[in-house]
N, CA, C and O atoms as a MOPAC input file, in Angstrom:
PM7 MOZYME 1SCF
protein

 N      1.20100 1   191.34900 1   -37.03900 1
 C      2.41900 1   190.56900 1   -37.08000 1
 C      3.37800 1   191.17600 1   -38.09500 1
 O      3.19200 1   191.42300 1   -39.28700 1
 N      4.66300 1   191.39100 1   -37.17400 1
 C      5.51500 1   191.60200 1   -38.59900 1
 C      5.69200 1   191.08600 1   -39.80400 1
 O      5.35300 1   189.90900 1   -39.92000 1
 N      6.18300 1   191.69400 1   -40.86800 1
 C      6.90800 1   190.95600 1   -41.78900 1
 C      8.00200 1   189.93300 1   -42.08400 1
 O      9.07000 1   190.32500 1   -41.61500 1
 N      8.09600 1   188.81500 1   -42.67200 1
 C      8.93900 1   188.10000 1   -42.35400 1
 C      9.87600 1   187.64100 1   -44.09700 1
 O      9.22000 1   187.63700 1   -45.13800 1
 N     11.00900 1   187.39000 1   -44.09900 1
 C     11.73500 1   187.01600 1   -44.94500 1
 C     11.72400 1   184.99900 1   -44.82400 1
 O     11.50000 1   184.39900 1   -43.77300 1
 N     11.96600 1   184.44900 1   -45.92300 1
 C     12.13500 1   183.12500 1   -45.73900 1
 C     12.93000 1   182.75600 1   -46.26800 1
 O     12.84300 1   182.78100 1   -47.49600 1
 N     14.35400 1   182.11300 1   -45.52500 1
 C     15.51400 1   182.04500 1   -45.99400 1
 C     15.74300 1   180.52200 1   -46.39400 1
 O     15.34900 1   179.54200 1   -45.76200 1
 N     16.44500 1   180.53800 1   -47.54900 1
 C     16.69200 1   179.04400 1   -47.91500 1
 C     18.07300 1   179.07500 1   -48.17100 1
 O     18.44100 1   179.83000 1   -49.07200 1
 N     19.18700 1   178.20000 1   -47.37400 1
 C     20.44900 1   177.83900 1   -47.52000 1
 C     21.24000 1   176.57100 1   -48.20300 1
 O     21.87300 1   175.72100 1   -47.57700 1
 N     21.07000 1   176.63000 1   -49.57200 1
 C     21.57800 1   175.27500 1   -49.99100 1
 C     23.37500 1   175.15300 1   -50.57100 1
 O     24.00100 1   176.02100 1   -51.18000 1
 N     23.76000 1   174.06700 1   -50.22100 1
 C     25.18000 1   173.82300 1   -50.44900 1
 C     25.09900 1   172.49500 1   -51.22800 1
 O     24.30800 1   171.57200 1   -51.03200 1
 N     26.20500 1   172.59800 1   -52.27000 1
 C     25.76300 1   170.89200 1   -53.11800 1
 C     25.72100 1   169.95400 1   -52.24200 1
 O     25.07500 1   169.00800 1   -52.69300 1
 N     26.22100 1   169.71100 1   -50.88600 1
 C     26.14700 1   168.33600 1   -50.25300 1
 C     24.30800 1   168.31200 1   -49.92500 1
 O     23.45800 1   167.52500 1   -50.34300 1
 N     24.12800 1   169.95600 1   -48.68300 1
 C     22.24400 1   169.74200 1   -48.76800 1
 C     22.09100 1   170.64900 1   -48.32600 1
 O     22.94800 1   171.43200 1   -47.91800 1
 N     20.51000 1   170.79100 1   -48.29800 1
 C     19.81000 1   172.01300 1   -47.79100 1
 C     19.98600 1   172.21000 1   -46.17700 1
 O     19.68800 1   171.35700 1   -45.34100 1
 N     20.55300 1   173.55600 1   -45.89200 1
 C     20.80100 1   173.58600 1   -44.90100 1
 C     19.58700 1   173.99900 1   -43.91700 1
 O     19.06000 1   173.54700 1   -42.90100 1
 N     19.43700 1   175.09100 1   -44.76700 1
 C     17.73500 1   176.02700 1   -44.07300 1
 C     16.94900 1   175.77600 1   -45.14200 1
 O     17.31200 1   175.79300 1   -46.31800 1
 N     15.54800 1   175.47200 1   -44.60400 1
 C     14.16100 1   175.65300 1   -45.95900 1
 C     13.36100 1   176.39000 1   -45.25900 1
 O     13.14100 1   176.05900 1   -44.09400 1
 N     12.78100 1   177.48800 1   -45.78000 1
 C     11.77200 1   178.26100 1   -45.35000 1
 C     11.82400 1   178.94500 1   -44.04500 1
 O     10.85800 1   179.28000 1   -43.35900 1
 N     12.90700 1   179.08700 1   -43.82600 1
 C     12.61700 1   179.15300 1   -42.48800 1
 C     12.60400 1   180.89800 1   -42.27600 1
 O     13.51500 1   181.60100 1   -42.71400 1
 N     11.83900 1   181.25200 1   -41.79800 1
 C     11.17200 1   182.75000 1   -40.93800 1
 C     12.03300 1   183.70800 1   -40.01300 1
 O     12.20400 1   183.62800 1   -38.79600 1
 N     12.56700 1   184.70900 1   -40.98800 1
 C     13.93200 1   185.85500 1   -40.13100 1
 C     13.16400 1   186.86800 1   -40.15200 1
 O     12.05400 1   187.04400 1   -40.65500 1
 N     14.09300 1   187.75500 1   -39.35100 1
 C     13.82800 1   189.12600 1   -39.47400 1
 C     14.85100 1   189.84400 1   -40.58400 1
 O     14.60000 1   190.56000 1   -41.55400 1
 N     15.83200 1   189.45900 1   -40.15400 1
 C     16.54500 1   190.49100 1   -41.41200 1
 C     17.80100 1   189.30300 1   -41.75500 1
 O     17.92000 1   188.16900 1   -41.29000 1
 N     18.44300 1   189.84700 1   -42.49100 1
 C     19.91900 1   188.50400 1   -43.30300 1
 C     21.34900 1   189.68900 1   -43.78800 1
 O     21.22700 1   190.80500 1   -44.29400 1
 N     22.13900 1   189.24400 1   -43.56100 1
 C     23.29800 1   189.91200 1   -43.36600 1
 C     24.09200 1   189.42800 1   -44.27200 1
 O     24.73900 1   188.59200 1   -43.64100 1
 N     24.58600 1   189.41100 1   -45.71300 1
 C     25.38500 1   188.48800 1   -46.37800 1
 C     26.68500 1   189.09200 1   -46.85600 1
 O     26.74100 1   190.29700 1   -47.10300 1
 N     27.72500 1   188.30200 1   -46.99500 1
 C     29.26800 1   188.59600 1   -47.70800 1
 C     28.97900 1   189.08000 1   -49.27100 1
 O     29.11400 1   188.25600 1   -50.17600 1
 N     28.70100 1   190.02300 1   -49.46800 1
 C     28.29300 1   190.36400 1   -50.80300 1
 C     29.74300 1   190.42700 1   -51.57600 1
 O     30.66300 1   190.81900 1   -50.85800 1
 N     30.04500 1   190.13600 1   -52.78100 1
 C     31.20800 1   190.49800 1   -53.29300 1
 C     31.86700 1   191.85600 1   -53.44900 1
 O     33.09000 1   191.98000 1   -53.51500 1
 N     31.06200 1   192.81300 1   -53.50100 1
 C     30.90700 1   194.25500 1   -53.29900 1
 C     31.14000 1   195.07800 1   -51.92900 1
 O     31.34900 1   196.28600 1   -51.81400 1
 N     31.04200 1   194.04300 1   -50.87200 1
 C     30.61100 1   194.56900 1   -49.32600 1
 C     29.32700 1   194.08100 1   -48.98600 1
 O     28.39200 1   193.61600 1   -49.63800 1
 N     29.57200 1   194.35400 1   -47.57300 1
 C     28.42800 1   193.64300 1   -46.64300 1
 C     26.92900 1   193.91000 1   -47.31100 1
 O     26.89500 1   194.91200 1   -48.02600 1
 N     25.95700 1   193.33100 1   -47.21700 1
 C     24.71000 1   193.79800 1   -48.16700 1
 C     23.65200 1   193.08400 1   -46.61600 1
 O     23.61200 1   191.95900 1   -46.11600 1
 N     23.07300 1   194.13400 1   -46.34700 1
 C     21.88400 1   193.95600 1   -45.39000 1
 C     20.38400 1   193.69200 1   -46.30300 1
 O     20.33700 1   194.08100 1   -47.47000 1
 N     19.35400 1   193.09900 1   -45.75200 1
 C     18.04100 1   192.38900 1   -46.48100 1
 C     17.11900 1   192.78200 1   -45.64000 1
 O     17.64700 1   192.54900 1   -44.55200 1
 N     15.87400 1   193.31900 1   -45.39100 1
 C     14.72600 1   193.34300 1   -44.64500 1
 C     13.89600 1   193.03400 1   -45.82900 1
 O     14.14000 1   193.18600 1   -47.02500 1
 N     12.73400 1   192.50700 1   -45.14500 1
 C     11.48500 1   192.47600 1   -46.16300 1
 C     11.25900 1   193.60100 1   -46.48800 1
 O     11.59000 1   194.52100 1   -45.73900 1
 N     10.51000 1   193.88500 1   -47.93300 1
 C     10.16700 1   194.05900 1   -48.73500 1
 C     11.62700 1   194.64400 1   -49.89400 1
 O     11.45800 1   195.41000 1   -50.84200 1
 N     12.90200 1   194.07600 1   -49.50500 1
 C     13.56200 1   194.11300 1   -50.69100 1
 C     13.43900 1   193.76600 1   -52.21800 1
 O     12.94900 1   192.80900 1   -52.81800 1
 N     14.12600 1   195.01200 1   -52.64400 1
 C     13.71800 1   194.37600 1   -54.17700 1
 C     14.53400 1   193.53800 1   -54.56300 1
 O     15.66000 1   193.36300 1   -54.09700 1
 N     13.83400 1   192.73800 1   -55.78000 1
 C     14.38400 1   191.74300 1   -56.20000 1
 C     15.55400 1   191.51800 1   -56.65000 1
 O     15.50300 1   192.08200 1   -57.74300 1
 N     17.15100 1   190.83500 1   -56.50400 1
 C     18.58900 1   191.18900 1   -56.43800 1
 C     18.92800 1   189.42800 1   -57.01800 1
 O     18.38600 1   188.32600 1   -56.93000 1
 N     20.07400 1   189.98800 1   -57.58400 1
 C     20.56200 1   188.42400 1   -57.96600 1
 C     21.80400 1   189.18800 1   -57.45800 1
 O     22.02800 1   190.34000 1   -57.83000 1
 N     22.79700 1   188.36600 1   -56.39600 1
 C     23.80700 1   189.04100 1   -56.31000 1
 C     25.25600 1   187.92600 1   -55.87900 1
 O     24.89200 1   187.06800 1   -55.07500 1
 N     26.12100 1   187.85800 1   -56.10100 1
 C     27.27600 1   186.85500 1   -55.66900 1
 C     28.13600 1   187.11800 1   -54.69500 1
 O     28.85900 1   188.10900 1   -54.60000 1
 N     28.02800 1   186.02200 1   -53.81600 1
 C     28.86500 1   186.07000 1   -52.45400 1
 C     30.08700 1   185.83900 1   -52.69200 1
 O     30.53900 1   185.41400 1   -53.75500 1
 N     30.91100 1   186.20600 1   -51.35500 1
 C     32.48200 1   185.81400 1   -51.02300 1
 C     32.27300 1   185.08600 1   -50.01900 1
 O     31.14600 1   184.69300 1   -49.71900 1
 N     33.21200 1   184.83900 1   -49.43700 1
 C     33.84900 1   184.02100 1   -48.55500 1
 C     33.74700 1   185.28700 1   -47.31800 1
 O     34.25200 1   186.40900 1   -47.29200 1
 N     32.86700 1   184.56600 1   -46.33800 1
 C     32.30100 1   185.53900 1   -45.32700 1
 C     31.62400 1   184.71400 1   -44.03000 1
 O     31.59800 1   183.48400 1   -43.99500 1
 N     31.21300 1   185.35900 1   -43.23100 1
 C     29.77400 1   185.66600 1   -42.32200 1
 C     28.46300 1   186.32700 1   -43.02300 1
 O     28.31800 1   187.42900 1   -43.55300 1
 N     27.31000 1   184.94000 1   -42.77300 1
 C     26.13000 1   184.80500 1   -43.13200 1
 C     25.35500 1   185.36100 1   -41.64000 1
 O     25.42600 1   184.51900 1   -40.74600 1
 N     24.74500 1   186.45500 1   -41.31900 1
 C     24.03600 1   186.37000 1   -40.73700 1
 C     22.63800 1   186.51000 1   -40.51900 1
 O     22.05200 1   187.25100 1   -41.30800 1
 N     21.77900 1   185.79900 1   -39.36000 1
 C     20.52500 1   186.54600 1   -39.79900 1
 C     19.77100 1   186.84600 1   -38.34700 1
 O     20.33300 1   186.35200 1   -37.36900 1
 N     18.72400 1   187.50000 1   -38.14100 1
 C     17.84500 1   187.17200 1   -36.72600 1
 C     16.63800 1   186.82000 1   -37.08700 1
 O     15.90000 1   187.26800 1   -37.96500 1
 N     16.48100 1   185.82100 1   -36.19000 1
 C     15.41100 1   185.41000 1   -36.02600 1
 C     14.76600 1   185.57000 1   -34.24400 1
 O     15.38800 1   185.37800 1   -33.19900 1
 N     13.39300 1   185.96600 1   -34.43400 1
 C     13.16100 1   186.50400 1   -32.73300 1
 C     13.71000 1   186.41000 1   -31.81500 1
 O     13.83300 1   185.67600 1   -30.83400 1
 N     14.34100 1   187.96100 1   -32.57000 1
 C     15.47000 1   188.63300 1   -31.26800 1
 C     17.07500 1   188.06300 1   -31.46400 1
 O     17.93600 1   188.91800 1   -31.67200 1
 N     17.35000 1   187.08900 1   -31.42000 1
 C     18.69500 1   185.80600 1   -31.87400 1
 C     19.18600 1   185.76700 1   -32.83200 1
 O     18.55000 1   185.55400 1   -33.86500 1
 N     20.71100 1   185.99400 1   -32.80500 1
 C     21.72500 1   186.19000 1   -33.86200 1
 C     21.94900 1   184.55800 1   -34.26300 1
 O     22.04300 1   183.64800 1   -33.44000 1
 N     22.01200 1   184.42100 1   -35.71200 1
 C     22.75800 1   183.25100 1   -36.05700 1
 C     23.92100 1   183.57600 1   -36.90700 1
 O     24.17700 1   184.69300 1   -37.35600 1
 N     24.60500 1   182.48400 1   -37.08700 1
 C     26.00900 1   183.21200 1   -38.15200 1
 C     26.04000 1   181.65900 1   -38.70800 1
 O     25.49200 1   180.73600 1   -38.10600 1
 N     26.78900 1   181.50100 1   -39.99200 1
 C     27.00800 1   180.66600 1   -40.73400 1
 C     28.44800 1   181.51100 1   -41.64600 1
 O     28.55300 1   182.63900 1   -42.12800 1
 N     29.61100 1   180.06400 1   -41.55300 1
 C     30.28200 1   180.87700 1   -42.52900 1
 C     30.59200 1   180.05900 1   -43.88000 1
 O     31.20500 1   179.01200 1   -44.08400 1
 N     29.94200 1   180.92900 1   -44.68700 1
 C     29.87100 1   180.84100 1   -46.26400 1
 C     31.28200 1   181.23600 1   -46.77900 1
 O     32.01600 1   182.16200 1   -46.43300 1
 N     31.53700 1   179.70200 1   -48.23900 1
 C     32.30900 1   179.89800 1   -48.96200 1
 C     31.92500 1   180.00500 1   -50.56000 1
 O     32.07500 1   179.11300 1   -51.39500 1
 N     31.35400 1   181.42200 1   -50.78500 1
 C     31.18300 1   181.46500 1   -51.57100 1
 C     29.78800 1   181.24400 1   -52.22400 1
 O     28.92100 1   180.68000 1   -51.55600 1
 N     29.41600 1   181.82700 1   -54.01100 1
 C     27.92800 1   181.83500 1   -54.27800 1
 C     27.16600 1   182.37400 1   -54.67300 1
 O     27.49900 1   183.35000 1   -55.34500 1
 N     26.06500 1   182.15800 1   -54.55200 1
 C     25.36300 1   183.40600 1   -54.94000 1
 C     23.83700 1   183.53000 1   -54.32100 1
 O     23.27900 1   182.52000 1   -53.89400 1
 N     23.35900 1   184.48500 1   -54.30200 1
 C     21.99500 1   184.71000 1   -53.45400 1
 C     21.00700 1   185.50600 1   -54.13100 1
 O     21.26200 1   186.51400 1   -54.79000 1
 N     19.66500 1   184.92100 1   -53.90500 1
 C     18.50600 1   185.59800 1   -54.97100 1
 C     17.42700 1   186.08000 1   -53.92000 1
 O     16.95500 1   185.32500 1   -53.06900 1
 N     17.05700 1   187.51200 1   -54.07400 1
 C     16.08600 1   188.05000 1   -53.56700 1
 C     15.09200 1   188.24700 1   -54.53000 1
 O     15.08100 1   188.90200 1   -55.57300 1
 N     13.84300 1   187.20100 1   -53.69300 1
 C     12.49600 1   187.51700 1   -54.51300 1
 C     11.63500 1   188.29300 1   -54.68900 1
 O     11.92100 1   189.13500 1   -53.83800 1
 N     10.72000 1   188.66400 1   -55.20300 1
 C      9.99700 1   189.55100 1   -54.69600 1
 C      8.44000 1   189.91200 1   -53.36200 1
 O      7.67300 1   190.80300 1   -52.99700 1
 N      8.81800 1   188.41200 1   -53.10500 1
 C      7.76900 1   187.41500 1   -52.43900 1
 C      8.32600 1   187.51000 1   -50.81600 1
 O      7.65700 1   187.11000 1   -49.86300 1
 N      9.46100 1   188.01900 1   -50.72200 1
 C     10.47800 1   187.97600 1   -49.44000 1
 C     11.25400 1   186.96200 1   -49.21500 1
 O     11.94000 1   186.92500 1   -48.19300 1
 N     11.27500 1   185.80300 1   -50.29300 1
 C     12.25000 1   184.60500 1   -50.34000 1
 C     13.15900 1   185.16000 1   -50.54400 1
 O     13.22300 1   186.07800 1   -51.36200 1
 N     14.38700 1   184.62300 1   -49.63900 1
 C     16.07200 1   184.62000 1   -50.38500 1
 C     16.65600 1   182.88100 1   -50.23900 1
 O     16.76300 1   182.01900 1   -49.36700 1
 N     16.79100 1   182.96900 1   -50.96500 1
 C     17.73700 1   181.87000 1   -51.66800 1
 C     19.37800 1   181.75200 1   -51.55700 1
 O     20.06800 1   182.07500 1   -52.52400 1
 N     19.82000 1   181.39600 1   -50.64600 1
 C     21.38600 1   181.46700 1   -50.89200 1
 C     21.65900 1   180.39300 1   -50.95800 1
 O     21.43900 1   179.54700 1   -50.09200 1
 N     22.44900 1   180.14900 1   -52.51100 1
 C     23.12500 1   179.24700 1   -52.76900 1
 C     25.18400 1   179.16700 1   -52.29900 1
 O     26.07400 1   179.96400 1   -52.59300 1
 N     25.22600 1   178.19100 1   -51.70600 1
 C     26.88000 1   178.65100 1   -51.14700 1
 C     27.43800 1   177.41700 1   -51.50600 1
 O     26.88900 1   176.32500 1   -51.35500 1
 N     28.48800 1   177.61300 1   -51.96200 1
 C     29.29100 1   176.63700 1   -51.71800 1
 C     29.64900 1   175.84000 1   -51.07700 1
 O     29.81600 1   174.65600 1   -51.37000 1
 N     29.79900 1   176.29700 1   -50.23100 1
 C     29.84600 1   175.52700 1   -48.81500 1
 C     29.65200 1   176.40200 1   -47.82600 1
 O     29.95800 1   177.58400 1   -47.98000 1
 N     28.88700 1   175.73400 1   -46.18300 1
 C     28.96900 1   176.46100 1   -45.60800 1
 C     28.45600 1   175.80400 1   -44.16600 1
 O     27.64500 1   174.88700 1   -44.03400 1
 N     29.29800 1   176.67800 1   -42.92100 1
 C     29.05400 1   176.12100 1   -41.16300 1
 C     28.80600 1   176.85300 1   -40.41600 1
 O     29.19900 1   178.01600 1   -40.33600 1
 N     27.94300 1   176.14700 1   -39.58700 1
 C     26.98200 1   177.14400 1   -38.49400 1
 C     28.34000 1   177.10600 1   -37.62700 1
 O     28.98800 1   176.10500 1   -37.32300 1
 N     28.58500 1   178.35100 1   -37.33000 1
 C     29.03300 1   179.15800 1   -36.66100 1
 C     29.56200 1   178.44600 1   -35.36600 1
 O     30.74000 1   178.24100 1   -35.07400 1
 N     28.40300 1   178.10000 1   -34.63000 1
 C     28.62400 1   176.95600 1   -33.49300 1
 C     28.95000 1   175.81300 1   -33.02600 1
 O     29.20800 1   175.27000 1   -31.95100 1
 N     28.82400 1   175.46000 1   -34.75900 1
 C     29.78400 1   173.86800 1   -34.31200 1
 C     30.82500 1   174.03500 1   -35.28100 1
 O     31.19000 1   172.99700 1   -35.83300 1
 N     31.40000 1   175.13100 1   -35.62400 1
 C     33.01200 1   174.93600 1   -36.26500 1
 C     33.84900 1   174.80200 1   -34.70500 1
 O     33.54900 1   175.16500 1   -33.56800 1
 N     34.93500 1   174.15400 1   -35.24300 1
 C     35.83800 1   173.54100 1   -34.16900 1
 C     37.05200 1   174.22700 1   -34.43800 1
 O     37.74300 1   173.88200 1   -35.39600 1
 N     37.43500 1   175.31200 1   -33.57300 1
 C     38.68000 1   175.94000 1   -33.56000 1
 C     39.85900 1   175.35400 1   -33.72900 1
 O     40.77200 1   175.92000 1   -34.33100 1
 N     39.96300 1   174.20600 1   -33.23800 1
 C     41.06900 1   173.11900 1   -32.96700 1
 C     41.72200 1   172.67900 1   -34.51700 1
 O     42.80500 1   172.76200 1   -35.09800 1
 N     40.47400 1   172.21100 1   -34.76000 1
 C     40.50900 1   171.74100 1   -36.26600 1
 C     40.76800 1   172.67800 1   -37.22400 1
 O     41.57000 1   172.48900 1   -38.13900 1
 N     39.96900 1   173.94100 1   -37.02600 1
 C     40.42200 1   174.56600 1   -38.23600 1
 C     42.10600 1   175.37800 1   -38.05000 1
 O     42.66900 1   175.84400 1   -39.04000 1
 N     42.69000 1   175.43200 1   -36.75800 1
 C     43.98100 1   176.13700 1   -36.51000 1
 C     44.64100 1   174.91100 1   -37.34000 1
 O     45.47600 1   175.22500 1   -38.18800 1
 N     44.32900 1   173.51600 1   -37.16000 1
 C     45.19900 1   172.50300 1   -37.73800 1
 C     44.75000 1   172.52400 1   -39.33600 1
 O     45.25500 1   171.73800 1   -40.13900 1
 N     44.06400 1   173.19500 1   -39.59600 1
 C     43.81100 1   173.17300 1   -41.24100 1
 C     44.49300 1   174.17000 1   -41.63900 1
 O     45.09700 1   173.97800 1   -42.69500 1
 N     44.64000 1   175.44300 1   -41.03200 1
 C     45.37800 1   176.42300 1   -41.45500 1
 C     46.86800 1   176.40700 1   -41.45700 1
 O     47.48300 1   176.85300 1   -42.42600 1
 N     47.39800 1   175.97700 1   -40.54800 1
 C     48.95700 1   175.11400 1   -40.41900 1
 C     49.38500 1   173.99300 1   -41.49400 1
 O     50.53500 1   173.85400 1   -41.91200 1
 N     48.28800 1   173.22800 1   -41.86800 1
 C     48.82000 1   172.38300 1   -42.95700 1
 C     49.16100 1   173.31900 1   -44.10100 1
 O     50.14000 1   173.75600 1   -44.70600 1
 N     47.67200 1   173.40400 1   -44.07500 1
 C     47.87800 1   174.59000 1   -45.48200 1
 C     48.94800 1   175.66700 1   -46.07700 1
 O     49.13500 1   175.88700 1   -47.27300 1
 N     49.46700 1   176.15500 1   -45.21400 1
 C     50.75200 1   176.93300 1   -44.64900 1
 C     51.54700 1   176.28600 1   -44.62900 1
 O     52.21500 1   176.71400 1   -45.57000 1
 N     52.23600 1   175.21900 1   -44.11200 1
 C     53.53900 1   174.09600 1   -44.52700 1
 C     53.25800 1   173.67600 1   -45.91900 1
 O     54.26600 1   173.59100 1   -46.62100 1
 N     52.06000 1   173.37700 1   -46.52000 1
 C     52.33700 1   172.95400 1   -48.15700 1
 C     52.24900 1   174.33100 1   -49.05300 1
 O     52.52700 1   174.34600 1   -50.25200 1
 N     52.03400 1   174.91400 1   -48.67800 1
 C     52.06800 1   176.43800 1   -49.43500 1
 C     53.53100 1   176.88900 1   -49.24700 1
 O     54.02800 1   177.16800 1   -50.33800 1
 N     54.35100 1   177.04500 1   -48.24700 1
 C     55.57700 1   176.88200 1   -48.09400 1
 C     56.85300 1   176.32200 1   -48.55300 1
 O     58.01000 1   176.68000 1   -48.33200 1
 N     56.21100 1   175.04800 1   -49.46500 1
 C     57.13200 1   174.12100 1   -50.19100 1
 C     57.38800 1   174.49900 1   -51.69500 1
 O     56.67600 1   175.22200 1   -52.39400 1
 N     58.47900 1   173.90100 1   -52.02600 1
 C     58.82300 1   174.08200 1   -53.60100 1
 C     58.32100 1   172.96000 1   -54.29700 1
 O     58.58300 1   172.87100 1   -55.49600 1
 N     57.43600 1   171.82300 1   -53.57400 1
 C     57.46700 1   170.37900 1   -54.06200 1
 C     56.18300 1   170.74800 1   -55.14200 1
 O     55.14900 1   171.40200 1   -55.01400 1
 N     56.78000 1   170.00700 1   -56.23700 1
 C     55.85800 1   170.04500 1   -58.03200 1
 C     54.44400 1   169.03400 1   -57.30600 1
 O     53.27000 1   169.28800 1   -57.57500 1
 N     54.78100 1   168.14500 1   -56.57800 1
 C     53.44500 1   167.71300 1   -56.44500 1
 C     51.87900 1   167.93600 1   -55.36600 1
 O     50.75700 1   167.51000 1   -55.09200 1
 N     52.93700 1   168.96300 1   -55.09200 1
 C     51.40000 1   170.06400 1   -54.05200 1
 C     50.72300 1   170.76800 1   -54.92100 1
 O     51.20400 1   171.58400 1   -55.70800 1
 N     48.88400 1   170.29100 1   -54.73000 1
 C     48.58400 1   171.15500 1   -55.49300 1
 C     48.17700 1   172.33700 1   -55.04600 1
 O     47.22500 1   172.30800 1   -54.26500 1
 N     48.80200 1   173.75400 1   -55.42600 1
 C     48.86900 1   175.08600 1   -54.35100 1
 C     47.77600 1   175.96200 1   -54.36000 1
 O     47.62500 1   176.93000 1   -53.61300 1
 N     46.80500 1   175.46300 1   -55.49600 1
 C     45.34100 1   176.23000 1   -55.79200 1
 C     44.95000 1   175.49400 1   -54.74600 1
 O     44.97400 1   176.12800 1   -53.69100 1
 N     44.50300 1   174.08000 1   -54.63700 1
 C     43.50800 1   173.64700 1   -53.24200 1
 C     44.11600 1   173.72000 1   -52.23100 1
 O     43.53700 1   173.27400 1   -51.24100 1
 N     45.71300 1   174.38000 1   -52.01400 1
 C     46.32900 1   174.57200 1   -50.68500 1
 C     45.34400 1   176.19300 1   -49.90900 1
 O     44.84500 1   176.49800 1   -48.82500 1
 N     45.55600 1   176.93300 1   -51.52100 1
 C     45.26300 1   178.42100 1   -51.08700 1
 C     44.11300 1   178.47700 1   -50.92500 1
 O     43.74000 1   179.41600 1   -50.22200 1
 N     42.74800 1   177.27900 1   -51.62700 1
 C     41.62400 1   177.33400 1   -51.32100 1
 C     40.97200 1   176.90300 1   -49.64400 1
 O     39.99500 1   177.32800 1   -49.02600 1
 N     42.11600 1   175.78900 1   -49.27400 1
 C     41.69900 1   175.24200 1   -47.55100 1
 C     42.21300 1   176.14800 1   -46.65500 1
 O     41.64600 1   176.41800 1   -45.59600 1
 N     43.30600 1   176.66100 1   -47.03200 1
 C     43.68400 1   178.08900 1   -46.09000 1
 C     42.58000 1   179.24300 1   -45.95000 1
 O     42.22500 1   179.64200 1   -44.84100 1
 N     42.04400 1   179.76700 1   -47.18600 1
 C     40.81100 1   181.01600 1   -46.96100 1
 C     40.08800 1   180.17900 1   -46.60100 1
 O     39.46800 1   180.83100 1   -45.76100 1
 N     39.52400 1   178.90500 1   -46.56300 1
 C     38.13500 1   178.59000 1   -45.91400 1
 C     38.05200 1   178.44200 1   -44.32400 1
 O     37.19600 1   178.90100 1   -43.56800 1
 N     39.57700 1   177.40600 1   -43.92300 1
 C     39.99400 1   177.50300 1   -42.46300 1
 C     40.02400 1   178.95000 1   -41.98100 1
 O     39.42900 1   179.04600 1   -40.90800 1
 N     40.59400 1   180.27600 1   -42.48300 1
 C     40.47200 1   181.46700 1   -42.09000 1
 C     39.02300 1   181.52000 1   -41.94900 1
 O     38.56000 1   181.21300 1   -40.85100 1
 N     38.09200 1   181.92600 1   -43.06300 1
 C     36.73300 1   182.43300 1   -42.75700 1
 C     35.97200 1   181.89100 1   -41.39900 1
 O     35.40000 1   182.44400 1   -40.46000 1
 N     36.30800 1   180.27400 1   -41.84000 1
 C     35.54600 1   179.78600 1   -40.62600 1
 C     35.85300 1   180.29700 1   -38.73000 1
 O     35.09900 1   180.42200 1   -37.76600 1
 N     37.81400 1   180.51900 1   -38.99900 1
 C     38.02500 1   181.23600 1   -37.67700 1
 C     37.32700 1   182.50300 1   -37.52800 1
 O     36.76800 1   182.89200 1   -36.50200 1
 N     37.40100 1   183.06400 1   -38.55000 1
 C     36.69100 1   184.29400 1   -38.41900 1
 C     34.93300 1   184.66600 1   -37.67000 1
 O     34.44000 1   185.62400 1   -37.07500 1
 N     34.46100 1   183.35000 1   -38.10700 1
 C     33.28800 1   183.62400 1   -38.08200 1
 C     32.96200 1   183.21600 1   -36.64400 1
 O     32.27100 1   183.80100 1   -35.81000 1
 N     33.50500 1   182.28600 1   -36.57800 1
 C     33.99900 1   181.63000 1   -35.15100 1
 C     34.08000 1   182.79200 1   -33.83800 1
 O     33.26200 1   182.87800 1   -32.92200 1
 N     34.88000 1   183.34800 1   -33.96700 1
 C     35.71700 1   183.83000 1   -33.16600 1
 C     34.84800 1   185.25700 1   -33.59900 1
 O     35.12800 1   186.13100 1   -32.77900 1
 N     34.03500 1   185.67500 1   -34.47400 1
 C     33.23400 1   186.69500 1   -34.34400 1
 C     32.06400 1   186.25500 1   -33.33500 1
 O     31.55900 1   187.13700 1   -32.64100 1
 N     31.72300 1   185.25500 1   -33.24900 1
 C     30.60500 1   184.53400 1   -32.60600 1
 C     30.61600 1   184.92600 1   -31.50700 1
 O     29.63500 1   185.47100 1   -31.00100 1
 N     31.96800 1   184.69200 1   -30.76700 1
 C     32.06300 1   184.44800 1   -29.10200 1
 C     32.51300 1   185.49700 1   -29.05600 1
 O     33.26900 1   185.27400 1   -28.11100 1
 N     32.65400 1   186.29600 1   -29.24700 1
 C     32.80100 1   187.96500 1   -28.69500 1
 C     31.61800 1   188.31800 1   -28.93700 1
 O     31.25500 1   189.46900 1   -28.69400 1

């Protein structure tokens, strides 16, 4: 039997993945893309705002991560801690084109009471998520 990695995905709201059994993991490294097979050495490393991917027999998954950081054990655990983060398949295009449009009309304004850090923060997250989205279905 092959080797297997065991990926754990936690975001402060909850654990998304526990233990669960890949073949390889694909992460937004802050540096550039950073690929994982078992027997990696042990890495403490911090994410961006990206596509999480991994396979599991044979099957692509994607998740898009905002942000974080991720620990490779020496045991074949990885640990990614994210900020936040959505499976790929149930982000809703609809919704996030209407998140990116708000975001964009209050980023647009001169008004003192927009606050333009959490404008510029819902704009890159609505992007990533199209991204990841729309990497999916192609």
């Amino acid at each position: 039997m092959a080797k297997k990695l065991k990926l754990n995905l936690i975001t402060p709201q909850k654990q998304l993945l526990s233990d669960l059994e890949v073949d390889m993991i694909v992460l937004p490294a802050l540096l550039g893309e950073m690929g994982i097979l078992p027997g990696h050495i042990p890495v403490l490393v911090q994410l961006t705002y990206g596509d999480l991917r991994y396979k599991k027999d044979g099957k692509d998954f994607d998740f898009a991560v905002m942000g974080g950081f991720v620990e490779v054990k020496d045991d074949d655990t990885v640990n990614v801690f994210a900020e936040g983060a959505d499976l790929a398949d149930e982000i809703d295009e609809e919704a996030e084109s209407q998140k990116i449009k708000k975001a964009k009309d209050a980023l647009s304004k001169k008004d003192a009471d927009i606050d333009f850090e959490l404008a510029e923060i819902e704009l890159k997250q609505a992007i990533t998520r199209m991204k990841v989205k729309r990497r999916k279905l192609n």
